[in-house]
Every structure is written in structure tokens, then in C-alpha cells.
mmCIF file as gemmi writes it, N, C-alpha and C atoms, coordinates in Angstrom:
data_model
loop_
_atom_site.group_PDB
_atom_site.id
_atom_site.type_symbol
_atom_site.label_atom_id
_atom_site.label_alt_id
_atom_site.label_comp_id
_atom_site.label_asym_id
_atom_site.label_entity_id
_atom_site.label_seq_id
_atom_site.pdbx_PDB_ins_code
_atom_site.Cartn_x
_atom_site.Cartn_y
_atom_site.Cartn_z
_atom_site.occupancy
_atom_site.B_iso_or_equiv
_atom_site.pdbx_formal_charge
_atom_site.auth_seq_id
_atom_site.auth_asym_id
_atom_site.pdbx_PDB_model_num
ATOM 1 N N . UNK Axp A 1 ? 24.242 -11.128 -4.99 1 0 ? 1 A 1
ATOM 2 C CA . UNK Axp A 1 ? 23.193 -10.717 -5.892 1 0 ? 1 A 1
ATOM 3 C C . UNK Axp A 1 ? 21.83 -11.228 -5.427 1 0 ? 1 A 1
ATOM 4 N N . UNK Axp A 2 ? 21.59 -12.738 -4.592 1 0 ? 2 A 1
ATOM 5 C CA . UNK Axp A 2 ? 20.365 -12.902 -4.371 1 0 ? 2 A 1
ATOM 6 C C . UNK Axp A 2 ? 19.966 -12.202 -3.188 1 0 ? 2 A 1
ATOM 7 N N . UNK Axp A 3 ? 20.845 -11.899 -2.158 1 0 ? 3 A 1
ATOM 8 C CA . UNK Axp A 3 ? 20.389 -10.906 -1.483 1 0 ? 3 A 1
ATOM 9 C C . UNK Axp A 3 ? 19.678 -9.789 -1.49 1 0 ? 3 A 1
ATOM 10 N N . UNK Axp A 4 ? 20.748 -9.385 -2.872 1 0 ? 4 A 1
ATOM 11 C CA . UNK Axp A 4 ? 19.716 -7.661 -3.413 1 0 ? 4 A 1
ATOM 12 C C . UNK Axp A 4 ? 17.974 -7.81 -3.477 1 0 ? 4 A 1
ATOM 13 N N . UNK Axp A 5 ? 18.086 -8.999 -4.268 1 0 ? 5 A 1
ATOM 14 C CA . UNK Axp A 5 ? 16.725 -9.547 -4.768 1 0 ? 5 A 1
ATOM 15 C C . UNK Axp A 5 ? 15.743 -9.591 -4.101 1 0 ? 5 A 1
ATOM 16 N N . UNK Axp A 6 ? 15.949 -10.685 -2.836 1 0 ? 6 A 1
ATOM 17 C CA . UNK Axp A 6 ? 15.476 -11.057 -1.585 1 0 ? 6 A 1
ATOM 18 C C . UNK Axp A 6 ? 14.911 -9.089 -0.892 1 0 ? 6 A 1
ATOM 19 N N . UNK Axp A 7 ? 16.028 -8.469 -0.707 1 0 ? 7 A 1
ATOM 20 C CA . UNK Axp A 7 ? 15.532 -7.07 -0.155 1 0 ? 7 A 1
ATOM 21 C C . UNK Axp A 7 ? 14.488 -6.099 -0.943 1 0 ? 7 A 1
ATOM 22 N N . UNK Axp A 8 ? 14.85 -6.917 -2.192 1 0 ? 8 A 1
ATOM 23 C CA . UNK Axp A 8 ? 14.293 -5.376 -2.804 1 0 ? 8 A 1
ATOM 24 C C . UNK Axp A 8 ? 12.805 -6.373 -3.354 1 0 ? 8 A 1
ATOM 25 N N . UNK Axp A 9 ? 12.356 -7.563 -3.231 1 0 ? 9 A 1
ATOM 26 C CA . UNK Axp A 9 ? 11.138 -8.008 -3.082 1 0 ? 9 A 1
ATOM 27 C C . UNK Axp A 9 ? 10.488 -7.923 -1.621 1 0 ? 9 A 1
ATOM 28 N N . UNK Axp A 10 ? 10.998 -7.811 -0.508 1 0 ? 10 A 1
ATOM 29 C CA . UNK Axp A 10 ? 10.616 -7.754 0.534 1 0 ? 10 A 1
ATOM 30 C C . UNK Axp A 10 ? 9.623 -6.293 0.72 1 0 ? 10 A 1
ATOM 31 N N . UNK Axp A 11 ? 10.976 -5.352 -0.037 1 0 ? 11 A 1
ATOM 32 C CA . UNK Axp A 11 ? 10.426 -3.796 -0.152 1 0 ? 11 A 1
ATOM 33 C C . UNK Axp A 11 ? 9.396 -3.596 -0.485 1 0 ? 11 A 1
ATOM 34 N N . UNK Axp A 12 ? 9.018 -4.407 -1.698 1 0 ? 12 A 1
ATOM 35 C CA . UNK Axp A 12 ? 8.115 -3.812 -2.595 1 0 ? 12 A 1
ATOM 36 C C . UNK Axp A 12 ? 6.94 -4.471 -2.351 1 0 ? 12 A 1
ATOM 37 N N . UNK Axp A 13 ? 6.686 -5.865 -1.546 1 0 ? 13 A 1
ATOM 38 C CA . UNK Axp A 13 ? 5.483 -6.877 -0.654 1 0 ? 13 A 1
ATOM 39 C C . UNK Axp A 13 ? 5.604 -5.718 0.347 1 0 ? 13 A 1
ATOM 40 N N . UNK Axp A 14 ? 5.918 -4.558 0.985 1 0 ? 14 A 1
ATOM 41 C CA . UNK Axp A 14 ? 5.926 -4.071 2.184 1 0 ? 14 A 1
ATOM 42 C C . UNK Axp A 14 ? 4.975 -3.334 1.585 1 0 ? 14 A 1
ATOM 43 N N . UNK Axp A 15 ? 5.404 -2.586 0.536 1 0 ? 15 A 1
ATOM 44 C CA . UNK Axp A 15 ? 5.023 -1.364 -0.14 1 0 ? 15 A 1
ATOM 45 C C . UNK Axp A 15 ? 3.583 -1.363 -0.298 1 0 ? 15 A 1
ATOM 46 N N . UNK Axp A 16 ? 2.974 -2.452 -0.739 1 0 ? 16 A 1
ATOM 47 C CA . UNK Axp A 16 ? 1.97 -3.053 -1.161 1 0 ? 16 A 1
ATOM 48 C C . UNK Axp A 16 ? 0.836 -3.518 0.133 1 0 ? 16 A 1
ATOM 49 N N . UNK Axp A 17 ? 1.768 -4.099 0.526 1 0 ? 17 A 1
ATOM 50 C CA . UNK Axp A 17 ? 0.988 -4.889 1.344 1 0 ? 17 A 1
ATOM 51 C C . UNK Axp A 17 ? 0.288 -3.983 2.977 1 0 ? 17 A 1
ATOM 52 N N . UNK Axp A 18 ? 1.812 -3.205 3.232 1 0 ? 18 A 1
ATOM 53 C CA . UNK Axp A 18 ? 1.644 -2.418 4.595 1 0 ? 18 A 1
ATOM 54 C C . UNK Axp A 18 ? -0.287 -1.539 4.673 1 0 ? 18 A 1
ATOM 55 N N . UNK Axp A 19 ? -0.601 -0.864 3.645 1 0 ? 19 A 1
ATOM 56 C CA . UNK Axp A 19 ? -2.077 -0.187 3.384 1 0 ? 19 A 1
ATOM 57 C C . UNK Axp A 19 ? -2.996 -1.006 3.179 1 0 ? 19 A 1
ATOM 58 N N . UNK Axp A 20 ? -2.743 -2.31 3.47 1 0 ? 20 A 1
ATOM 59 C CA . UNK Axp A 20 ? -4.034 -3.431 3.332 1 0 ? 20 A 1
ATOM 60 C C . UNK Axp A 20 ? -3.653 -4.19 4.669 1 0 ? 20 A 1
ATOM 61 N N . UNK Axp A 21 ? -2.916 -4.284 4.997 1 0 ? 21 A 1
ATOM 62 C CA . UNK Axp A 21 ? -2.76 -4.944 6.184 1 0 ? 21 A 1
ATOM 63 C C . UNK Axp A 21 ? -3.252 -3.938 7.452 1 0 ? 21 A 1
ATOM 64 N N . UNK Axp A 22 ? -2.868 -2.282 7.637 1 0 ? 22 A 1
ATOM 65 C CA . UNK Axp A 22 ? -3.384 -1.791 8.421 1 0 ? 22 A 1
ATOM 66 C C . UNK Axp A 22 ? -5.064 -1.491 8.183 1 0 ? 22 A 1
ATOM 67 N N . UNK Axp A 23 ? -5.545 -1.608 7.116 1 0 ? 23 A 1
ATOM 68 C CA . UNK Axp A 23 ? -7.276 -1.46 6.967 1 0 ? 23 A 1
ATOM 69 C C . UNK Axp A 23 ? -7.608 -0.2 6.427 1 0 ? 23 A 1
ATOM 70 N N . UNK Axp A 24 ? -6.231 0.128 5.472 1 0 ? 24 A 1
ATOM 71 C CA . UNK Axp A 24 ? -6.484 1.761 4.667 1 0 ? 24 A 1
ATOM 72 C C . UNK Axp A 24 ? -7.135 1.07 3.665 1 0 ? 24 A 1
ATOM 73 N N . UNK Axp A 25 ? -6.3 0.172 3.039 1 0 ? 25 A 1
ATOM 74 C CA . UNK Axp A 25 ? -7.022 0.072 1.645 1 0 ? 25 A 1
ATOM 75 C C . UNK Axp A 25 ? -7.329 -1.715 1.53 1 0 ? 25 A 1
ATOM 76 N N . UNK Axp A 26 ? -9.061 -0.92 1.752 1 0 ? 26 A 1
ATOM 77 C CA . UNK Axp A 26 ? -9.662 -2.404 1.755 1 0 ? 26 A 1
ATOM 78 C C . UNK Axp A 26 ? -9.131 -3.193 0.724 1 0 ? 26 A 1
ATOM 79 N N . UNK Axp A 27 ? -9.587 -4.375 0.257 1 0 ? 27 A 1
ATOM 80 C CA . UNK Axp A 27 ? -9.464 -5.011 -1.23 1 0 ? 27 A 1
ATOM 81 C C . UNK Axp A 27 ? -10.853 -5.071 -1.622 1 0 ? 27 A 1
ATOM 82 N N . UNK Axp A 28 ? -10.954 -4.563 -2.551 1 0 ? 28 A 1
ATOM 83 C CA . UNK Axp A 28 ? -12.175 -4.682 -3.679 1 0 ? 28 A 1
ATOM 84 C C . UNK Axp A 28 ? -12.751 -5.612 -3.499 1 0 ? 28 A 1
ATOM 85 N N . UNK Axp A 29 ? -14.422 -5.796 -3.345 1 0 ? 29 A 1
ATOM 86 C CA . UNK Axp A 29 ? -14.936 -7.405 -3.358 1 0 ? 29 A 1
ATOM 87 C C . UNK Axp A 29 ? -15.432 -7.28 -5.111 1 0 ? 29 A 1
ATOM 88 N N . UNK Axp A 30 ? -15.43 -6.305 -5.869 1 0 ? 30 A 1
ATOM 89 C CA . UNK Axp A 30 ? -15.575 -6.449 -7.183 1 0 ? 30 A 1
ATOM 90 C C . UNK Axp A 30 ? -15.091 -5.502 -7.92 1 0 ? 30 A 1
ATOM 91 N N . UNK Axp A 31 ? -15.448 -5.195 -9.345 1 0 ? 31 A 1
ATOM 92 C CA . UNK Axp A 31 ? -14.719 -4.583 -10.15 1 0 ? 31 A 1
ATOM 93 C C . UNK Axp A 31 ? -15.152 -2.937 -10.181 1 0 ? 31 A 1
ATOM 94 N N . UNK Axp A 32 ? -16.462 -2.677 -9.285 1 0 ? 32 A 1
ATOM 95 C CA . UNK Axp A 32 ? -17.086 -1.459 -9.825 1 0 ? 32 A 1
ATOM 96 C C . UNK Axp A 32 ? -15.627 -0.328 -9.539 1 0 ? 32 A 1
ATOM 97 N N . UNK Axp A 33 ? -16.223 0.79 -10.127 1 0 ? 33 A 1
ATOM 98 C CA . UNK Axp A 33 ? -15.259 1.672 -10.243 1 0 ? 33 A 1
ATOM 99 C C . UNK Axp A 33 ? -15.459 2.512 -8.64 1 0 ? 33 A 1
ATOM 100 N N . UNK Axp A 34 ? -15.915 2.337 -7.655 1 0 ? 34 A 1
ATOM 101 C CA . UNK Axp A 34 ? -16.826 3.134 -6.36 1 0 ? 34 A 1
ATOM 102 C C . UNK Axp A 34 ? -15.483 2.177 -5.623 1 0 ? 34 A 1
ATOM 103 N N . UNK Axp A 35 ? -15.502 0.347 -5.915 1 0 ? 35 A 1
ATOM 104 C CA . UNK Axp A 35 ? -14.221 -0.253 -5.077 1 0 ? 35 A 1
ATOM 105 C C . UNK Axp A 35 ? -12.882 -0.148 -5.336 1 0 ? 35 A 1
ATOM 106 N N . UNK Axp A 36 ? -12.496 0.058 -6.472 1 0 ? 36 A 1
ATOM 107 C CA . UNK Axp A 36 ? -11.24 0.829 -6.814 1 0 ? 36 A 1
ATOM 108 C C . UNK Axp A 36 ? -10.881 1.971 -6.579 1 0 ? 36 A 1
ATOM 109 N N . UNK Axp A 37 ? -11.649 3.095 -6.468 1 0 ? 37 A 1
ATOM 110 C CA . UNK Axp A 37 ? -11.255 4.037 -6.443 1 0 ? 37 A 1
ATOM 111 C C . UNK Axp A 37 ? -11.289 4.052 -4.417 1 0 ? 37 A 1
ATOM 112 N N . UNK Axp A 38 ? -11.694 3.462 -4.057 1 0 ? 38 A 1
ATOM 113 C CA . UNK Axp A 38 ? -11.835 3.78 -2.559 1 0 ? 38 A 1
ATOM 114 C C . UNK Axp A 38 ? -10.402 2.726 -2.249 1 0 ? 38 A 1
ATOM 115 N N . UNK Axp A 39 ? -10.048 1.574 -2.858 1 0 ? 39 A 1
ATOM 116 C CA . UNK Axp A 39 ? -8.726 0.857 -2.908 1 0 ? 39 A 1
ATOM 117 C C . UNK Axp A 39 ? -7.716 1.719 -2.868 1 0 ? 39 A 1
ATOM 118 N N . UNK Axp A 40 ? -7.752 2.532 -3.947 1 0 ? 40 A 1
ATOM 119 C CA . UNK Axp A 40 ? -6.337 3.747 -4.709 1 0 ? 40 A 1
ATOM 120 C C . UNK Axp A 40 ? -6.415 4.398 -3.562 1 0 ? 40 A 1
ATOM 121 N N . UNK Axp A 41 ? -7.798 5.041 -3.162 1 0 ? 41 A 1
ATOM 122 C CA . UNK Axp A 41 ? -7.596 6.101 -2.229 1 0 ? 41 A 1
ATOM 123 C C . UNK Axp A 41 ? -7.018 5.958 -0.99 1 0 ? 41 A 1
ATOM 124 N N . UNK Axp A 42 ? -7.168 4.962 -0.483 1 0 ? 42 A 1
ATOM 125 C CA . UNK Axp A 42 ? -6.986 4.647 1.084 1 0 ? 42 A 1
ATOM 126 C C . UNK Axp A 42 ? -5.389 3.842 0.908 1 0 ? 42 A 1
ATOM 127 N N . UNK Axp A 43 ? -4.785 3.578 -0.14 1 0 ? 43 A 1
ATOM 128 C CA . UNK Axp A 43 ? -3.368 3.086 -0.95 1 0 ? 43 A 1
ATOM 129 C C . UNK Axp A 43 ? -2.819 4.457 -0.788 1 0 ? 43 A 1
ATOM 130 N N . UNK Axp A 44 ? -3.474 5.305 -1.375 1 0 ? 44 A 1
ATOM 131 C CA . UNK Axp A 44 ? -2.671 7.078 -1.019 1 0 ? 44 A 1
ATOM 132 C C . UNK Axp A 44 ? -2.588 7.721 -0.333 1 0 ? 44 A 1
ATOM 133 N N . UNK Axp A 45 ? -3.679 7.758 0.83 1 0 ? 45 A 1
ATOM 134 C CA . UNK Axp A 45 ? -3.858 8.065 1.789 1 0 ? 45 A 1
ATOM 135 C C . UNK Axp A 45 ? -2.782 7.503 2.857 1 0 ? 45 A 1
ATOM 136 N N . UNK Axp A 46 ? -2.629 5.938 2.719 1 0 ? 46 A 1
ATOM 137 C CA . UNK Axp A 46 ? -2.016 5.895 3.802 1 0 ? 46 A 1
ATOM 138 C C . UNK Axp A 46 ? -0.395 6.263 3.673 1 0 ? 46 A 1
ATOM 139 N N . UNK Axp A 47 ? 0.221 6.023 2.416 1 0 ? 47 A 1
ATOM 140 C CA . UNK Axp A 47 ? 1.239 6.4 2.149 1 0 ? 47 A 1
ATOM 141 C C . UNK Axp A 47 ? 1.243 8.12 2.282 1 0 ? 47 A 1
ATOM 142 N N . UNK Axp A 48 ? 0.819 8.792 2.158 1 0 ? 48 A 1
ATOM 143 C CA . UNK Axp A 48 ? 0.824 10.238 2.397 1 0 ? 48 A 1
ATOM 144 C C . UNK Axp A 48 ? 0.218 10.412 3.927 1 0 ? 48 A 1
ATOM 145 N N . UNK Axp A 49 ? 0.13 9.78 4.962 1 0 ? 49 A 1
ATOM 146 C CA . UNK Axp A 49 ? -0.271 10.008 6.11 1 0 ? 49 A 1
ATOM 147 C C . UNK Axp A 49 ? 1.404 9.394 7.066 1 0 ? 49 A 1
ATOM 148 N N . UNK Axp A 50 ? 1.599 8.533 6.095 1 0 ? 50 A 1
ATOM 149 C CA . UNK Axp A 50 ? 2.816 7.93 6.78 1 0 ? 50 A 1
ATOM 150 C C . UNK Axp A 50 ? 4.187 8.967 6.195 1 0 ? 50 A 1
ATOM 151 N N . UNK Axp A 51 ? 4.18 9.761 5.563 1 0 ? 51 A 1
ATOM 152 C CA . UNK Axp A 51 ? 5.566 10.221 4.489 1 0 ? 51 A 1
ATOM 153 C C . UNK Axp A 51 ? 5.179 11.691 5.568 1 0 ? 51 A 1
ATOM 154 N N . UNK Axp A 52 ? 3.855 11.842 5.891 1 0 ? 52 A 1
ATOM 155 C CA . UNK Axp A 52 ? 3.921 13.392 6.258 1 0 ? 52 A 1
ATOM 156 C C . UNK Axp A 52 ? 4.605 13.474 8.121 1 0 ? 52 A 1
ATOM 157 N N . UNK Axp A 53 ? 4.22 11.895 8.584 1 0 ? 53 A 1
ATOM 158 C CA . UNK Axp A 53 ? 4.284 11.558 9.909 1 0 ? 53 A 1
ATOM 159 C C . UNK Axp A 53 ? 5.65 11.149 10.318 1 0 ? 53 A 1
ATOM 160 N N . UNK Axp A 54 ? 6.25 11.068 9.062 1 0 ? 54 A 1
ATOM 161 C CA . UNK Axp A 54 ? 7.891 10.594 9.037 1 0 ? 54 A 1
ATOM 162 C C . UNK Axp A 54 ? 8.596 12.237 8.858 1 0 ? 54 A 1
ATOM 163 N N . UNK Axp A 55 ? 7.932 13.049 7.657 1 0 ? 55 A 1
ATOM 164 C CA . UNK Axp A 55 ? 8.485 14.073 7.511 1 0 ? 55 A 1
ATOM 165 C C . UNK Axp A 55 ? 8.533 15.314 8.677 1 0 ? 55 A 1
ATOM 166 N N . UNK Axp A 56 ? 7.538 15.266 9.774 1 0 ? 56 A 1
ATOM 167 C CA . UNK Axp A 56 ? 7.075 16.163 10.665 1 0 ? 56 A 1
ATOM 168 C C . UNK Axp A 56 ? 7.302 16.21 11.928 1 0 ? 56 A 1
């Protein structure tokens, strides 16, 4: 059972982390709505650049 755990937190630090670590999705230096939305975007972007590059 801690195994499952261990994998399926690893997954989800990947999930997260992989679009900030390559330089899609900056991190916000504040709250305006111009740094979030460019956060989300480049968070979606890279996941839909990677799903289309896996799918193709």
C-alpha cells in the first residue's frame, strides 16, 4: 500500500512540476490576473503540446 502512495505522489509532483521545470509555465511573481492566466496557459499548453507529440 505505501508503494501505491509513493507512485501515485511521484505522478502527480511530475504532473505539476514537469511545465515549470521546462519554462512553460513560469510561476507568478504576484497575484495579478495577466500572471495567472499566463501560469494556466503555458500549464496547458505544455500538457497539450506533449499529449499531441505522444499522440502523433
Amino acid at each position: 500500500m505505501r508503494i501505491v502512495t509513493i507512485i501515485i505522489l511521484v505522478v502527480v509532483a511530475l504532473f505539476f512540476l514537469l511545465p515549470i521545470i521546462s519554462g512553460n509555465a513560469p510561476l507568478p511573481e504576484d497575484i495579478s490576473a495577466s500572471e495567472i492566466g499566463g501560469f494556466i496557459g503555458g500549464f496547458a499548453r505544455y500538457w497539450i503540446d506533449a499529449l499531441r507529440s505522444a499522440f502523433s
